[in-house]
C-alpha positions in Angstrom: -6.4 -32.9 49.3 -7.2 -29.6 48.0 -7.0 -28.8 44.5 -4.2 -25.9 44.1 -4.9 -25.4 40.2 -6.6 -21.8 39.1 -10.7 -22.4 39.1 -12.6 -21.2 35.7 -12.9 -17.7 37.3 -9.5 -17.6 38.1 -7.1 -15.5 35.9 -5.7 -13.4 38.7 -1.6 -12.7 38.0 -0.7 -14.9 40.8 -2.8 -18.0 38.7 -0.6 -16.8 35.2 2.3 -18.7 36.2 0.1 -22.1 36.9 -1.9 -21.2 33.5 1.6 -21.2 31.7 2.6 -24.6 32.3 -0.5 -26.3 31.7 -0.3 -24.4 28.2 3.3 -25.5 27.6 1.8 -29.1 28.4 -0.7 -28.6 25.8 -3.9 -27.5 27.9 -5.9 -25.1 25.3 -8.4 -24.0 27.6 -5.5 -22.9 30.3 -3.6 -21.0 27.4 -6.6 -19.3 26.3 -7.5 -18.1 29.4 -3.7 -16.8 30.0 -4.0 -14.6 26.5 -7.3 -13.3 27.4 -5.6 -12.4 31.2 -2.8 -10.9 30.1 -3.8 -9.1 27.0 -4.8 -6.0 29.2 -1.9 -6.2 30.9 0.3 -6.3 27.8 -1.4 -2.9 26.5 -0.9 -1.2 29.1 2.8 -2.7 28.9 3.0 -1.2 25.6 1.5 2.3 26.1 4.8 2.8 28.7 6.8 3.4 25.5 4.5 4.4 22.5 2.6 7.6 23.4 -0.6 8.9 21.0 -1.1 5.9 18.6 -3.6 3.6 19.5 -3.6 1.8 16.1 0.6 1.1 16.7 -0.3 -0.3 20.3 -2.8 -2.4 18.6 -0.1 -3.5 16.2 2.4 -4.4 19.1 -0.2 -6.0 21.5 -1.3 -8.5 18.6 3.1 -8.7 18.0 3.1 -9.8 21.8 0.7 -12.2 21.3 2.5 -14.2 18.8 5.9 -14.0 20.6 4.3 -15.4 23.7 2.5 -18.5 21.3 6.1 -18.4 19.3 8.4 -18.5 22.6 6.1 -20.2 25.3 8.2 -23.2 25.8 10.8 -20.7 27.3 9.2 -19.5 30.5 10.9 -21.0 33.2 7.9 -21.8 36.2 10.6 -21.3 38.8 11.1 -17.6 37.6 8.1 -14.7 37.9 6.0 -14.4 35.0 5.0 -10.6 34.7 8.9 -9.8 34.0 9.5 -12.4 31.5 5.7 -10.9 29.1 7.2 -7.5 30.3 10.4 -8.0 28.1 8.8 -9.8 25.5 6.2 -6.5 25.3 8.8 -4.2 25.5 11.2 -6.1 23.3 8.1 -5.6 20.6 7.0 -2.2 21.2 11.0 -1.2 20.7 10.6 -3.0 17.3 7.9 -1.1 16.2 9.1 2.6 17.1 12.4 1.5 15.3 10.7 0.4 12.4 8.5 3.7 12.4 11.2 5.8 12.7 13.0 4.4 9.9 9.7 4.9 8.2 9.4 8.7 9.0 13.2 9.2 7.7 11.3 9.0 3.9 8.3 10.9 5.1 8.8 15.0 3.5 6.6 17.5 5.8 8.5 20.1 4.3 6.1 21.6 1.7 8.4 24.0 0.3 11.1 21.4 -0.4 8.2 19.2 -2.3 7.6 22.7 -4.5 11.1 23.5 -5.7 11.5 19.7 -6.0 8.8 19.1 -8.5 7.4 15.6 -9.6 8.6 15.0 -13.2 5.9 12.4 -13.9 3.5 14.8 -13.2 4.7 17.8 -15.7 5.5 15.3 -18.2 1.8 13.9 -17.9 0.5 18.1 -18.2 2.9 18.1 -21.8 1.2 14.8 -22.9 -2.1 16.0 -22.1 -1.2 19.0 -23.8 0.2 17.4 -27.2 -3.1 15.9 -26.9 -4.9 18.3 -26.7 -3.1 19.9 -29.4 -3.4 17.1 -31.7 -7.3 17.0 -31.2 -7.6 20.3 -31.9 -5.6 20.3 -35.6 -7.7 16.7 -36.4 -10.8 18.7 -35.2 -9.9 21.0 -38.7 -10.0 18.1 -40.9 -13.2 16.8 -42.3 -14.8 13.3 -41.0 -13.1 11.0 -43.5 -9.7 12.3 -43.8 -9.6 12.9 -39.8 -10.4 9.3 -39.9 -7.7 8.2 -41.9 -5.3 10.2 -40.2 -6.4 8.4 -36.3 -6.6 5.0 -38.1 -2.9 5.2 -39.8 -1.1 7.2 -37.9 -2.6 7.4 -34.5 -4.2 3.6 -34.6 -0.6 2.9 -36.2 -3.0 0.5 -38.8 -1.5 0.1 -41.9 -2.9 1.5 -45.0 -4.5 -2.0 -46.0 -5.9 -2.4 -42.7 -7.3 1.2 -42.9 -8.8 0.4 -45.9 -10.4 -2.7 -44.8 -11.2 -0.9 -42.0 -13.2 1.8 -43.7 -14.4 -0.2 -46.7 -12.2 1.9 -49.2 -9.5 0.9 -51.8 -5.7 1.4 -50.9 -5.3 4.1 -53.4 -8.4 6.3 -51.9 -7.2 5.7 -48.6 -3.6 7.1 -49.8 -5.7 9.4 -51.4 -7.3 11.4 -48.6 -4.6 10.5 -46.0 -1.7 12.6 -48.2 -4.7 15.3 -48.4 -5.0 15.2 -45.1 -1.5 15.6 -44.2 -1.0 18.4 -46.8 -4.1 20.0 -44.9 -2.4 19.5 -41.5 0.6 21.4 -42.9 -0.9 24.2 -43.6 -2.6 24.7 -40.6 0.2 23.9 -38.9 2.5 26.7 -40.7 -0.7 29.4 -40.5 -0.7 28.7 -36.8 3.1 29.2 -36.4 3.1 32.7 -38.8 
């Protein structure tokens, strides 16, 4: 009696069939060799209907992969095998151009429509930065310990007995150079405007 099974070299489409019933009756070794067999197969399955991106065919071969482990009890032995991976594959590989295109619906490529549709974040993070910038430049008037006061209390947003803690000075000297301070900022402020 001659042994009809697929040998070790074996993995030859006409042995696929074979291969796939010993893996639906649990046979690891027969199922491994099936996936490593077919996986050409199903690549070249897949670059039928996606054209110039290798990484998406990558995507959809792996995709194919876990169908076949997900829906292996269905193969029917009496049936050809190459037609029933071939749906699965191009089941998959539909999938995936679907959910690209759906993808590239939110993609803009139209530059001009991205320039007379400006970000908002963006210019309101320019008017922060310049307030800012702004800011630093009317504490950058002030002398050291009243500029101090004024980023503790009202920049810090410390109260004026954790100022004064802060910077070792009473509550009334830290009210003290904070209102001159202020009454400083004022009047730059106003020479600035004039």
């Amino acid at each position: 009696m001659t042994d009809t099974s697929p040998t070790e070299n074996d993995a030859s489409s006409a042995a696929w069939p074979q291969l796939m019933v010993r893996a639906q009756d649990g046979d690891q070794l027969a199922y491994a060799r099936l996936l490593k067999a077919v996986v050409p197969v199903i690549r070249a399955l897949v670059r039928r209907q996606i054209h110039q991106d290798d990484a998406l065919v990558e995507d959809v071969v792996q995709e194919v992969l876990l169908a076949v482990h997900r829906v292996r009890q269905t193969y029917d032995p009496g049936r050809p095998f190459l037609p029933w991976l071939a749906a699965i594959a191009s089941a998959r590989a539909i999938d995936a151009l679907r959910a690209r295109g759906r993808r590239q619906c939110w993609e803009v490529i139209d530059e001009d429509a991205v320039l007379a549709h400006p970000d908002e974040s963006a210019s309101g993070g320019l008017e922060q930065l310049a307030v800012a910038q702004q800011v630093d430049s009317m504490l950058s008037r002030l002398p050291a310990r009243q500029r101090r006061m004024v980023e503790l209390v009202h920049l810090g947003e410390m109260s004026l007995v954790e100022a004064a803690s802060t910077s070792s000075m009473s509550l009334s000297a830290v009210k003290s150079v904070l209102h001159r301070a202020l009454t400083t900022l004022r009047r730059n402020g106003n020479a600035d405007h004039e």
